[in-house]
Backbone as ProteinMPNN parsed JSONL, in Angstrom:
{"seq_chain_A": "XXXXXXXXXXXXXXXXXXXXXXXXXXXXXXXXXXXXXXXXXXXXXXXXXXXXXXXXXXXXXXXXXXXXXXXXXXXXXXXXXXXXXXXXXXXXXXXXXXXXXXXXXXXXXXXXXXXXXXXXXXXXXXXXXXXXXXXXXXXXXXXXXXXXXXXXXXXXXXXXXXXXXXXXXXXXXXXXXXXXXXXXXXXX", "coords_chain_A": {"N_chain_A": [[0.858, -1.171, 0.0], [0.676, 2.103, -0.843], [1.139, 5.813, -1.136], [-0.724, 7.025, -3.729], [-0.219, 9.257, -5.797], [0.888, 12.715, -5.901], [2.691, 15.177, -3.328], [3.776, 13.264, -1.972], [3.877, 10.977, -3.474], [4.676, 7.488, -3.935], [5.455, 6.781, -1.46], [5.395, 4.095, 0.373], [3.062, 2.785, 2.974], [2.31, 2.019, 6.283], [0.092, -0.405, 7.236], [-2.469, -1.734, 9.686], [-2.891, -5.067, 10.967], [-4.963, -7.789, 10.482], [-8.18, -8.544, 10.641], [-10.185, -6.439, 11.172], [-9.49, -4.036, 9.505], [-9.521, -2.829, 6.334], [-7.932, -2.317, 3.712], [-7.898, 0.33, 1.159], [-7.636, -0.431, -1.967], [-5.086, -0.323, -4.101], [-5.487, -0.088, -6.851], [-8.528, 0.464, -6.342], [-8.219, 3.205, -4.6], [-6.907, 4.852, -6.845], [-8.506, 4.822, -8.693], [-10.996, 5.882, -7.635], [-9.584, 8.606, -6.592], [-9.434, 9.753, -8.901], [-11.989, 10.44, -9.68], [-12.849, 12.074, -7.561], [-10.586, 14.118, -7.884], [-11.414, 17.15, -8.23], [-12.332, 17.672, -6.072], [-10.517, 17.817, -4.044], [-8.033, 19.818, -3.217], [-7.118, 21.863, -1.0], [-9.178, 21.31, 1.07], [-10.981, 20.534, 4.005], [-10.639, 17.869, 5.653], [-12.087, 14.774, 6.59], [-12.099, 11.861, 7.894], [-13.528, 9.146, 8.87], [-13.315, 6.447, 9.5], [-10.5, 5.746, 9.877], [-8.285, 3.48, 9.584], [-5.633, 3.009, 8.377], [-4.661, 5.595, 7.864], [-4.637, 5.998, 5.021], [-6.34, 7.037, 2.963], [-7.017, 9.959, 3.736], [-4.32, 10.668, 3.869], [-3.383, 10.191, 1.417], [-5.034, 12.318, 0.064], [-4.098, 14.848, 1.592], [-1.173, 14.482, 0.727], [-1.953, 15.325, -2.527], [-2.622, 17.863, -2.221], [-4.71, 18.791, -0.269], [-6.345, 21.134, 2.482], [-5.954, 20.352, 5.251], [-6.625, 17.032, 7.715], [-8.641, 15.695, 9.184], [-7.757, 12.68, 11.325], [-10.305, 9.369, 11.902], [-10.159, 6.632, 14.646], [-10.223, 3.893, 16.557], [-8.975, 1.955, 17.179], [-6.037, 0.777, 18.499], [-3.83, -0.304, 17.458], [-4.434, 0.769, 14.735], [-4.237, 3.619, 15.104], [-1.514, 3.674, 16.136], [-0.225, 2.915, 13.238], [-1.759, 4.946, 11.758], [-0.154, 7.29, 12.876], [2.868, 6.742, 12.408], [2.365, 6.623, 9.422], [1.799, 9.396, 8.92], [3.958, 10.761, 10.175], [5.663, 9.691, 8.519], [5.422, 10.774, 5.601], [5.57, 13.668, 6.498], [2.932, 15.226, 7.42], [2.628, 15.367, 10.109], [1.872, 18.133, 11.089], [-0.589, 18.952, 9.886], [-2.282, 16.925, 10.477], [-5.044, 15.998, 12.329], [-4.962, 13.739, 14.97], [-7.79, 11.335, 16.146], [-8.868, 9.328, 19.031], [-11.132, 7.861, 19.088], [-14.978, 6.266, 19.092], [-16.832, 6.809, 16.074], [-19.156, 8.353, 16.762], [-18.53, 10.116, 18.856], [-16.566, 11.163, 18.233], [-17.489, 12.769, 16.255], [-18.903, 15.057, 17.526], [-16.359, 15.812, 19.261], [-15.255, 17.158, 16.979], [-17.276, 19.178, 16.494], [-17.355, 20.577, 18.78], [-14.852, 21.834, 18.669], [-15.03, 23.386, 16.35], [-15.194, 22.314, 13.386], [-15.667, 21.954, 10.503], [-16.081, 20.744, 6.935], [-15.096, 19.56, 3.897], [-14.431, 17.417, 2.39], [-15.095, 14.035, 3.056], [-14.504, 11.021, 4.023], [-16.201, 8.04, 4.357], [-15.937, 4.87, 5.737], [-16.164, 2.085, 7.089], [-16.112, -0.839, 9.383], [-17.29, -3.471, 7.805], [-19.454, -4.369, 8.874], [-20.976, -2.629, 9.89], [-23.432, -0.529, 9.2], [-24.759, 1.626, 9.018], [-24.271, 4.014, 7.55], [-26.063, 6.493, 6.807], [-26.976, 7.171, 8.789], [-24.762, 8.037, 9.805], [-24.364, 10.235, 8.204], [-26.346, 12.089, 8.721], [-26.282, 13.154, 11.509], [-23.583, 14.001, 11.153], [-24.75, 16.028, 9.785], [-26.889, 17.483, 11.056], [-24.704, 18.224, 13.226], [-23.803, 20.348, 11.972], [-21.097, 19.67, 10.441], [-20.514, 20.12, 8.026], [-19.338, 21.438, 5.42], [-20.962, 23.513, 2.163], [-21.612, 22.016, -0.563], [-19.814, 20.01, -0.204], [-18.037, 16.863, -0.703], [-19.08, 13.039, -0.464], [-17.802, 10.524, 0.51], [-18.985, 6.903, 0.23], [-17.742, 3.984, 1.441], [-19.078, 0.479, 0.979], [-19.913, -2.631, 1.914], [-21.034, -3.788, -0.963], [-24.35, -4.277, -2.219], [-25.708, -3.119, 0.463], [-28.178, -1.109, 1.617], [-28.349, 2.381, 1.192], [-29.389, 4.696, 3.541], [-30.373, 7.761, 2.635], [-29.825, 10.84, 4.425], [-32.297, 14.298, 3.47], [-30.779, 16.397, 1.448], [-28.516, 14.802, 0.24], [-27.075, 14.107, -2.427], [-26.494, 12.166, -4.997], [-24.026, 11.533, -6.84], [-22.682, 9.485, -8.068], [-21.912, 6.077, -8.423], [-19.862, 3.037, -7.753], [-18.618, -0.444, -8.57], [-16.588, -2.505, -7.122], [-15.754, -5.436, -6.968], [-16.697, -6.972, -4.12], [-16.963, -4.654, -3.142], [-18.528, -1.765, -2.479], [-18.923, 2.101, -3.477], [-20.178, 5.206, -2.38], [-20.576, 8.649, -3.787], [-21.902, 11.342, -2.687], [-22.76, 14.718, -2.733], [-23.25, 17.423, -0.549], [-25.824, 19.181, -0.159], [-26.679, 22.088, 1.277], [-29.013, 23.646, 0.887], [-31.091, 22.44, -0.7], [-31.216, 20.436, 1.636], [-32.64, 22.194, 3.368], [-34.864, 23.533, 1.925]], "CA_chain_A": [[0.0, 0.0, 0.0], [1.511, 3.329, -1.503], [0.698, 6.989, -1.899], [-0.079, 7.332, -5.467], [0.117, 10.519, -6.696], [1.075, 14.118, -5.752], [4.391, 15.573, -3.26], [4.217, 12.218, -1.362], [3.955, 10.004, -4.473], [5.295, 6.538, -3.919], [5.613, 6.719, 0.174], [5.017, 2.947, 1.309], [2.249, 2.867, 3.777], [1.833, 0.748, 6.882], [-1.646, -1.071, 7.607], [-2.677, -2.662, 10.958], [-3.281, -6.433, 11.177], [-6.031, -8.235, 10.846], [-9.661, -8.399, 9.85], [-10.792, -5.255, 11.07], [-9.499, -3.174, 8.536], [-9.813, -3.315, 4.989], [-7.144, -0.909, 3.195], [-8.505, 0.627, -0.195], [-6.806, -1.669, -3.244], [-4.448, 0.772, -5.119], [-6.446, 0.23, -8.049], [-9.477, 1.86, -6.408], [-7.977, 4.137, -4.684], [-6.544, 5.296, -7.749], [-9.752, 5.494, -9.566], [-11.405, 7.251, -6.684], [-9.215, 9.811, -6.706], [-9.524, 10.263, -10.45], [-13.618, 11.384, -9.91], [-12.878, 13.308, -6.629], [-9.636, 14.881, -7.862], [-11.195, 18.477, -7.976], [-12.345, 18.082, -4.146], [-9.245, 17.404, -2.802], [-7.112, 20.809, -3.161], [-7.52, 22.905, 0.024], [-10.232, 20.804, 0.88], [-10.659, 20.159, 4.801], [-11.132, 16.244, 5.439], [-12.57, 13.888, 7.656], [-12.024, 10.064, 7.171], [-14.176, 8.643, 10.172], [-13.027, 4.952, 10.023], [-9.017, 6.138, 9.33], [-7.327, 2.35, 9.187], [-4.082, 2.811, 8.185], [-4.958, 6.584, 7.094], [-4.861, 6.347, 3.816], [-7.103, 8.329, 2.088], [-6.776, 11.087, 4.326], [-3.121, 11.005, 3.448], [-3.807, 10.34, -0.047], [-5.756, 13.828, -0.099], [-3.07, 15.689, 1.666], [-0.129, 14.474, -0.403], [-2.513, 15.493, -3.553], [-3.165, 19.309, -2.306], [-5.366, 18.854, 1.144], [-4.956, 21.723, 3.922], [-5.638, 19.269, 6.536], [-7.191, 15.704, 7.966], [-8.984, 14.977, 11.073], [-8.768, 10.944, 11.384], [-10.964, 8.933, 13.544], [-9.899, 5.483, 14.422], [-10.36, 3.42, 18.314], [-7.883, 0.354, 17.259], [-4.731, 1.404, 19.063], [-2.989, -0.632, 16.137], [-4.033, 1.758, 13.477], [-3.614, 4.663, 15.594], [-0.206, 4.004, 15.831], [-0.285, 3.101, 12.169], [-1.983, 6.722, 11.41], [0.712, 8.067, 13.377], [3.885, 6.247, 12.042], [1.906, 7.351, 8.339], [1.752, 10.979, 8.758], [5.491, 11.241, 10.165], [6.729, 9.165, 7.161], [4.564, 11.851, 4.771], [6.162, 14.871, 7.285], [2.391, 16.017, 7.321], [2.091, 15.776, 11.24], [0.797, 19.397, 11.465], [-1.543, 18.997, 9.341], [-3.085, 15.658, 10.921], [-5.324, 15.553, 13.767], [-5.976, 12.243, 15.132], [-8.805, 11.48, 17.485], [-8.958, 7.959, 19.598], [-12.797, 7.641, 19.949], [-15.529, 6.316, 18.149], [-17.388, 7.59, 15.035], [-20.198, 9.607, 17.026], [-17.368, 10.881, 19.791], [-15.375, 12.317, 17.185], [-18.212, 14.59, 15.197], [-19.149, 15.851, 18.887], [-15.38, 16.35, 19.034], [-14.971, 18.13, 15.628], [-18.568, 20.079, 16.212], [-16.623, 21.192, 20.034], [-13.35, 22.646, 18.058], [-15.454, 24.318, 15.326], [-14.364, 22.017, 12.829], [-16.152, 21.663, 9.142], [-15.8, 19.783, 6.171], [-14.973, 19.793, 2.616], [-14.544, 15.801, 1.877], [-15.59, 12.893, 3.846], [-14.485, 9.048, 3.919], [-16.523, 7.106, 5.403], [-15.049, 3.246, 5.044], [-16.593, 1.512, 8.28], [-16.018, -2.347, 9.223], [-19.016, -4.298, 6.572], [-21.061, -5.246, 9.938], [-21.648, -1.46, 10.492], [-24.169, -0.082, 8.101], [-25.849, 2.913, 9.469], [-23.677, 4.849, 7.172], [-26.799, 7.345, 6.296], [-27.248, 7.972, 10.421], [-23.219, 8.739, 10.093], [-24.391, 11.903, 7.559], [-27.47, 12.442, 9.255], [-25.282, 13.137, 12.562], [-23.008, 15.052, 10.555], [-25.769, 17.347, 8.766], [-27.234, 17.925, 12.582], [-24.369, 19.122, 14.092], [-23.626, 21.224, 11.078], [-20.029, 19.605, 10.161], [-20.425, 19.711, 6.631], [-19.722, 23.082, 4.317], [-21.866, 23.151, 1.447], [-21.079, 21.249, -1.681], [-19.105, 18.813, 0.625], [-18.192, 15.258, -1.082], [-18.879, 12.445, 0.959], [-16.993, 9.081, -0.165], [-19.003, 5.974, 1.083], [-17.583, 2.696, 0.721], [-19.404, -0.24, 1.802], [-20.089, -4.188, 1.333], [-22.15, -4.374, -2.002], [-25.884, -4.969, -1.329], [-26.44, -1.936, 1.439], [-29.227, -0.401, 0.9], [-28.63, 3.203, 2.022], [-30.919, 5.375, 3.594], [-29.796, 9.003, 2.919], [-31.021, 11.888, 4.509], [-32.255, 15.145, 2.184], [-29.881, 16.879, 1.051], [-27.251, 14.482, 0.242], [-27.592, 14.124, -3.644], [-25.753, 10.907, -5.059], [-23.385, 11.89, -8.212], [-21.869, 8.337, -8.888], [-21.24, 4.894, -8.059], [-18.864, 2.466, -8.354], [-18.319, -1.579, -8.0], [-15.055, -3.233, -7.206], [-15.637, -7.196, -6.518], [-17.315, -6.922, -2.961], [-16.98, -3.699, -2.782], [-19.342, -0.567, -3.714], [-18.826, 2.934, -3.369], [-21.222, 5.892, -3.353], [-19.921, 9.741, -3.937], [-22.4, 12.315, -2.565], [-22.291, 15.919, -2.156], [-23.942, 17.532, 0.189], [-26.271, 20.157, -0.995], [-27.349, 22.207, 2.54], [-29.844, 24.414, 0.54], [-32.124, 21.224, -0.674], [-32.072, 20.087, 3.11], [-33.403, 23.43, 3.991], [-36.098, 23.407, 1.441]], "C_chain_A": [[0.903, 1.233, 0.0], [0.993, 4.745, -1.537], [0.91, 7.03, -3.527], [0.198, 8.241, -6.054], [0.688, 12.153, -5.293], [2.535, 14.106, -4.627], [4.654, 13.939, -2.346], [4.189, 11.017, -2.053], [4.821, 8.881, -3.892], [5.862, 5.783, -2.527], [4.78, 5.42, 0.595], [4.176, 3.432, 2.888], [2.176, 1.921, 4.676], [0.686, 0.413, 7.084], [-1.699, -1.971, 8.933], [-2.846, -4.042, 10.436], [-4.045, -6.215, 11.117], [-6.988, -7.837, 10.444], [-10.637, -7.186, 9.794], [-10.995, -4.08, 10.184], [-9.233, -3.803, 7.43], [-8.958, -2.276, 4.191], [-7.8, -0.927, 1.756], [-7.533, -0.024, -0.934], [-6.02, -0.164, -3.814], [-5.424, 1.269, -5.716], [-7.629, 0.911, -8.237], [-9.398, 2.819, -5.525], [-7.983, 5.012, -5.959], [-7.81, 6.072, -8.814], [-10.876, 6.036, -8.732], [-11.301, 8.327, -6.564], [-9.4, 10.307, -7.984], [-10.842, 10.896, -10.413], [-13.95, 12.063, -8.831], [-11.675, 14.399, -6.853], [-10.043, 16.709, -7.908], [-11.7, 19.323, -6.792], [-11.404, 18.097, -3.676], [-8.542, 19.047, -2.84], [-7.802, 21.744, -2.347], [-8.678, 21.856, 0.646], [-10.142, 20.482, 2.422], [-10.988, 18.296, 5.028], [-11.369, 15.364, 6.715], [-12.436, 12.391, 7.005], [-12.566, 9.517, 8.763], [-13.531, 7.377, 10.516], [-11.613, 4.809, 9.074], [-8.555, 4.503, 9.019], [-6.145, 3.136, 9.807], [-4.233, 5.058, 7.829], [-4.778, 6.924, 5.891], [-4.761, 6.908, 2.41], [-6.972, 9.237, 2.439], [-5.468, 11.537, 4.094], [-2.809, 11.421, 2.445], [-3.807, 11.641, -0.485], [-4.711, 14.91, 0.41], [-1.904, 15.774, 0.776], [-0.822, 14.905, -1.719], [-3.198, 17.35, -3.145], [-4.099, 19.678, -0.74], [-5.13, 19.538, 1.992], [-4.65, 21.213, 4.991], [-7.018, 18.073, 7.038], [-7.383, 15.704, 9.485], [-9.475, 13.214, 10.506], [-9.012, 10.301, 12.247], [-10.542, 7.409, 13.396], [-10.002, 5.254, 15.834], [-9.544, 2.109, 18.421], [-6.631, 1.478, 17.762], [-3.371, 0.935, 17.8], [-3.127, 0.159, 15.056], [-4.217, 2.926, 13.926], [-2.096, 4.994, 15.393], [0.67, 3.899, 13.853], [-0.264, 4.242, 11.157], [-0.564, 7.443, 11.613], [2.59, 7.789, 12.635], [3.855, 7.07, 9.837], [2.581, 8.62, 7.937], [3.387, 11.213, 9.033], [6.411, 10.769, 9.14], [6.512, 10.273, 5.916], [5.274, 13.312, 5.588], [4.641, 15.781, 7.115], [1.433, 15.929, 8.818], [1.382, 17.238, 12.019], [-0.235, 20.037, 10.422], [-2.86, 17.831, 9.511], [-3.551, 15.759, 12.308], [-5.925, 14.238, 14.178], [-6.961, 12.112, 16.415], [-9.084, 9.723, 17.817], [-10.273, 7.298, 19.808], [-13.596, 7.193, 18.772], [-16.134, 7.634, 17.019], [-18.413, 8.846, 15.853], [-19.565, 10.56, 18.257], [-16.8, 11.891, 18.771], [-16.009, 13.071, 16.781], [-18.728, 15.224, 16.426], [-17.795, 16.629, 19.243], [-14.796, 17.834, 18.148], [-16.518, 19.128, 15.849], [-17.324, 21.29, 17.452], [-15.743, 22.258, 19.323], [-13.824, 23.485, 16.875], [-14.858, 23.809, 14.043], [-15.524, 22.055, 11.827], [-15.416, 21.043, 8.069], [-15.814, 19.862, 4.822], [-15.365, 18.74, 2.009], [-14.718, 14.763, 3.024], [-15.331, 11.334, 3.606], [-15.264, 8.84, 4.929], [-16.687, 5.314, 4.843], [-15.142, 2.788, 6.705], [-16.56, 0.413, 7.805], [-17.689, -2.436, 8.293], [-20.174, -4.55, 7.929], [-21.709, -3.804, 10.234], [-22.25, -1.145, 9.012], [-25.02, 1.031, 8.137], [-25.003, 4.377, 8.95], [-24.844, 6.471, 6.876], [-27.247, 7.613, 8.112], [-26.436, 8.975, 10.427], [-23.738, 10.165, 9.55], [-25.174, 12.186, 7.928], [-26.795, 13.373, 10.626], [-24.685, 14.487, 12.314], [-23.578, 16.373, 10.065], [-26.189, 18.084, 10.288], [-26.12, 18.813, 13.506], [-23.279, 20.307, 13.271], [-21.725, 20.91, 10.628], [-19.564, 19.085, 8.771], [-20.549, 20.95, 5.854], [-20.321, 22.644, 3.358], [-20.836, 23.047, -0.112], [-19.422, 19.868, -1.098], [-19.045, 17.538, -0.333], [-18.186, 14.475, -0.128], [-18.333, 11.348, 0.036], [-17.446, 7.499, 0.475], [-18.368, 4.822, 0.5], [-18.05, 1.403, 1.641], [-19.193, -2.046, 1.589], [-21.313, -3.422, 0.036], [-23.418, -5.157, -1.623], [-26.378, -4.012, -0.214], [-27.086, -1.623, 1.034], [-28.867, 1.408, 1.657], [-29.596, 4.069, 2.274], [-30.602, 6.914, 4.023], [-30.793, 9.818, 2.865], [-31.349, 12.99, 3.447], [-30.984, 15.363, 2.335], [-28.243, 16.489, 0.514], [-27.844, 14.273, -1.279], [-26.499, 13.505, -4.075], [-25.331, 11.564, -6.588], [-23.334, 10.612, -8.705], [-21.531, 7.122, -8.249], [-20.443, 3.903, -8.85], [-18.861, 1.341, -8.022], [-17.617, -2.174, -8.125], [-15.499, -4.47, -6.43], [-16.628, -6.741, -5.356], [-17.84, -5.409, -2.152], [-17.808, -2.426, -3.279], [-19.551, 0.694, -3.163], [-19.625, 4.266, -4.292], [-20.518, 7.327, -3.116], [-21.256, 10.171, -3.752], [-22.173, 13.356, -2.453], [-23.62, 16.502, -1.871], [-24.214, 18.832, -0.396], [-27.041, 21.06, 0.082], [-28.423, 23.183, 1.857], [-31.081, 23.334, 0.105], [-32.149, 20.246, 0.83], [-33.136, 21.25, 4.15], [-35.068, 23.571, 3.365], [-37.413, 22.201, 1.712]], "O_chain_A": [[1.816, 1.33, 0.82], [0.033, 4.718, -2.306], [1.893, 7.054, -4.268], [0.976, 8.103, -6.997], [0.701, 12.203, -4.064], [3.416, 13.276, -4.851], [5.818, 13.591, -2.148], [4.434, 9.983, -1.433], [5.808, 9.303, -3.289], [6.45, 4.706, -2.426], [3.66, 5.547, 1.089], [4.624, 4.239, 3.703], [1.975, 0.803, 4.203], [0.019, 1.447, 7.11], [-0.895, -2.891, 9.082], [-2.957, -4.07, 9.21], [-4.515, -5.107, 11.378], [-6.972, -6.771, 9.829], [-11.486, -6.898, 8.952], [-11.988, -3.372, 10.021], [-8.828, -4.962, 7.331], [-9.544, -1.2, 4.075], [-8.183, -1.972, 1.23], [-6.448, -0.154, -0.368], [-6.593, 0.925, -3.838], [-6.075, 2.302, -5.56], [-8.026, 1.566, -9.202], [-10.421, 3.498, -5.436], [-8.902, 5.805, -6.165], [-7.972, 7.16, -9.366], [-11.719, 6.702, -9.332], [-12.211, 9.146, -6.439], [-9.537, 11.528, -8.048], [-10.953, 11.921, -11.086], [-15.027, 12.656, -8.779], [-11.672, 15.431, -6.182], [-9.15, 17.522, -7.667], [-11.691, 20.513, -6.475], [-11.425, 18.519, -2.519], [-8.935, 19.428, -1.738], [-8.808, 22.357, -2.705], [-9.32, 22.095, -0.377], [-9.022, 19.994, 2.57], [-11.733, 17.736, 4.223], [-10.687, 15.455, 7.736], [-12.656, 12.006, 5.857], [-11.791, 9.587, 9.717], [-13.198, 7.162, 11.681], [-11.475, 4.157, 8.039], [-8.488, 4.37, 7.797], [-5.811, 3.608, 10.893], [-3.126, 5.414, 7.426], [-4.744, 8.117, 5.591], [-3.996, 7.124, 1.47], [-6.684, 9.98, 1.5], [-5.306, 12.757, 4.086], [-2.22, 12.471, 2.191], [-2.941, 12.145, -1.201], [-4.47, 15.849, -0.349], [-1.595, 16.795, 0.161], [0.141, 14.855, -2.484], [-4.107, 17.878, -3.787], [-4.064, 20.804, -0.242], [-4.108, 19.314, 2.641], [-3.622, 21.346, 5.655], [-8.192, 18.286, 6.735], [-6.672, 15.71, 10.49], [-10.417, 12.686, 9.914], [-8.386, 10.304, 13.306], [-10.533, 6.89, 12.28], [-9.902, 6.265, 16.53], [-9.441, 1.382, 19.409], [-6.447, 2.649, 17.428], [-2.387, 1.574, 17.426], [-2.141, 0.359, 14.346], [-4.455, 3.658, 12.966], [-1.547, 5.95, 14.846], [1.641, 4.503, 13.397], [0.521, 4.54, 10.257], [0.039, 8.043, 10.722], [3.349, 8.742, 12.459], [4.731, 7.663, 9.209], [3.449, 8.891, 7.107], [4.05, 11.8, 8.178], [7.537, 11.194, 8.882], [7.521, 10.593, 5.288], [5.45, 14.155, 4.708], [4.793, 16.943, 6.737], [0.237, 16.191, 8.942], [0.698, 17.37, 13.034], [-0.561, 21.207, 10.225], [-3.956, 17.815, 8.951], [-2.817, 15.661, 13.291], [-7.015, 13.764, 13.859], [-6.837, 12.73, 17.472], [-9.458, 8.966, 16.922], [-10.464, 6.352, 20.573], [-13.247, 7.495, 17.63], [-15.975, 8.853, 17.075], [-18.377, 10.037, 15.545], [-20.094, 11.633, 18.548], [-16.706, 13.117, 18.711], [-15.56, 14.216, 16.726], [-19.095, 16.352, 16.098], [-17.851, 17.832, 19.497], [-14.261, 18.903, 18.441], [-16.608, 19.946, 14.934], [-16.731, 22.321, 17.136], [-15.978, 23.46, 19.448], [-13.019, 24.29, 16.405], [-14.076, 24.562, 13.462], [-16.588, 22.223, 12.424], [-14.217, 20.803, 8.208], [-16.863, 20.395, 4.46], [-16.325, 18.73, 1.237], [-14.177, 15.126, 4.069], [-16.104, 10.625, 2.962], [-15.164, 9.26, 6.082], [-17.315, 4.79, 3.923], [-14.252, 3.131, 7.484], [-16.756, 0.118, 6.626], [-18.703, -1.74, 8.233], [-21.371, -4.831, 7.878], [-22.825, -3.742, 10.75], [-21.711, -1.426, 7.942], [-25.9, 1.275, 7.311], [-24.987, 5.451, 9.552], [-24.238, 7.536, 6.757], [-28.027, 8.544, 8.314], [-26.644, 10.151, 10.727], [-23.605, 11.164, 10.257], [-25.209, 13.313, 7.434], [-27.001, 14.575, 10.46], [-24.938, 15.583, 12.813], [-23.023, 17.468, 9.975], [-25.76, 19.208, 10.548], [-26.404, 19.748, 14.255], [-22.322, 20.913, 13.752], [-21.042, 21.927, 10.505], [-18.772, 18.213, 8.412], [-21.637, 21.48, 5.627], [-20.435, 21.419, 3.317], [-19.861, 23.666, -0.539], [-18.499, 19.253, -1.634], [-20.144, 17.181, -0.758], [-17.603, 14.715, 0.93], [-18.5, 11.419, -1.182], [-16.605, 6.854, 1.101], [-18.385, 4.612, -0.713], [-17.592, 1.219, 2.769], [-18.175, -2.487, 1.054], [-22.239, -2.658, 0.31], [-23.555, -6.211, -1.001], [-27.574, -4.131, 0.052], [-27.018, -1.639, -0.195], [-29.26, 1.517, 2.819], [-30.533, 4.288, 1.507], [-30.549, 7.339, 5.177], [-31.824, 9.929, 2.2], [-30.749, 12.797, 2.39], [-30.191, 14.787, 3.08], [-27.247, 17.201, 0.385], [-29.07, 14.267, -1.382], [-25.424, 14.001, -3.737], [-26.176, 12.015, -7.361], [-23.899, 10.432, -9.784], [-20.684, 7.255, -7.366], [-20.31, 3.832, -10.072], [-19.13, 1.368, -6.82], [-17.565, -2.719, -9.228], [-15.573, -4.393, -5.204], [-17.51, -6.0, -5.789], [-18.583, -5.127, -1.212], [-17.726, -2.106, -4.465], [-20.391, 0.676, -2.263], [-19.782, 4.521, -5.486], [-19.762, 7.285, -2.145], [-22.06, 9.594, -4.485], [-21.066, 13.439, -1.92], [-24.686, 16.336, -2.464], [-23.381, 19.537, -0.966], [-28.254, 20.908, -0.064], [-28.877, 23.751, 2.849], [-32.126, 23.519, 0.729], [-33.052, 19.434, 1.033], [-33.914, 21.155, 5.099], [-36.112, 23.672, 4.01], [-38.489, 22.317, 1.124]]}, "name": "protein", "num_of_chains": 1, "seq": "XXXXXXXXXXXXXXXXXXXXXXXXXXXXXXXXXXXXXXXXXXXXXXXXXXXXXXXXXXXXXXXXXXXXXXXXXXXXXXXXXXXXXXXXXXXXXXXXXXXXXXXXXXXXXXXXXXXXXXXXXXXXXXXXXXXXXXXXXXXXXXXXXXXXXXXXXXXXXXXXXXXXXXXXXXXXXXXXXXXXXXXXXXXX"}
């Protein structure tokens, strides 16, 4: 697992052990970034279920001003952390130790908002459309936000207004939906 593109191009990545996490395949990374590439520059970022961090890295080495990632395995904490100092983009990374609905109480606390969004939760969690529901509520989403879900193939999701689905994608087991958040059609 590699940064593929931009000033951290080619920077070997570590990944935790084990079944919990699921690191994005190059290949769709790669073509992920190819239909979010004109979110990412400046773009603030949230990756809720960090791993190894990534994507969140990904996005910084490719133009990103900065990453809040959430993760509660102490193995890909230190993972995150080993990441970002190999990338030299520790002041631009905040990591947070707590679950998914800790952390946007967190990031609401610090006045934090949002440009782009991973959300790449273990396959048994599926309440990915609570996760932006959550998010829309405690207002940690600027408007025209991308969100990046990736789930098991077969979810059904159940998104609230205002999230308005551009594009999906299916890699083997895997199926990923691109929204952007539109806060003027949740208002209406």
């Amino acid at each position: 697992m590699r940064i593929i593109a931009g000033r951290a191009r080619g920077t070997q990545l570590l990944a935790p052990k084990g079944m919990d996490t699921r690191p994005t395949q190059d290949k769709v990374k790669e073509s992920l970034f190819s239909m979010i590439q004109f979110d990412v520059p400046d773009a603030c970022v949230l990756d809720l279920f960090a791993g190894s961090g990534a994507l969140a890295l990904e996005s910084l080495s490719r133009g990103a001003e900065s990453a809040v990632l959430v993760d509660k395995s102490r193995e890909a904490l230190d993972c995150i952390r080993k990441n970002a100092a190999k990338m030299r983009v520790e002041e631009q990374v905040t990591i947070l130790p707590v679950d998914w609905s800790q952390a946007l109480v967190k990031c609401k606390q610090s006045g934090r908002s949002f440009d782009l969004v991973f959300l790449d939760p273990p396959y048994r969690m599926t309440e990915l459309g609570e996760m932006c529901q959550r998010m829309q509520e405690l207002s940690l989403l600027n408007e025209d936000a991308m969100l990046v879900l990736e789930h098991r193939t077969g979810i059904e999701l159940k998104m609230p207004a205002g999230f308005v689905l551009e594009k999906e994608r299916t890699y083997g087991e895997t199926q990923i939906h691109f929204y952007r958040y539109e806060e003027e059609s949740h208002e209406s």
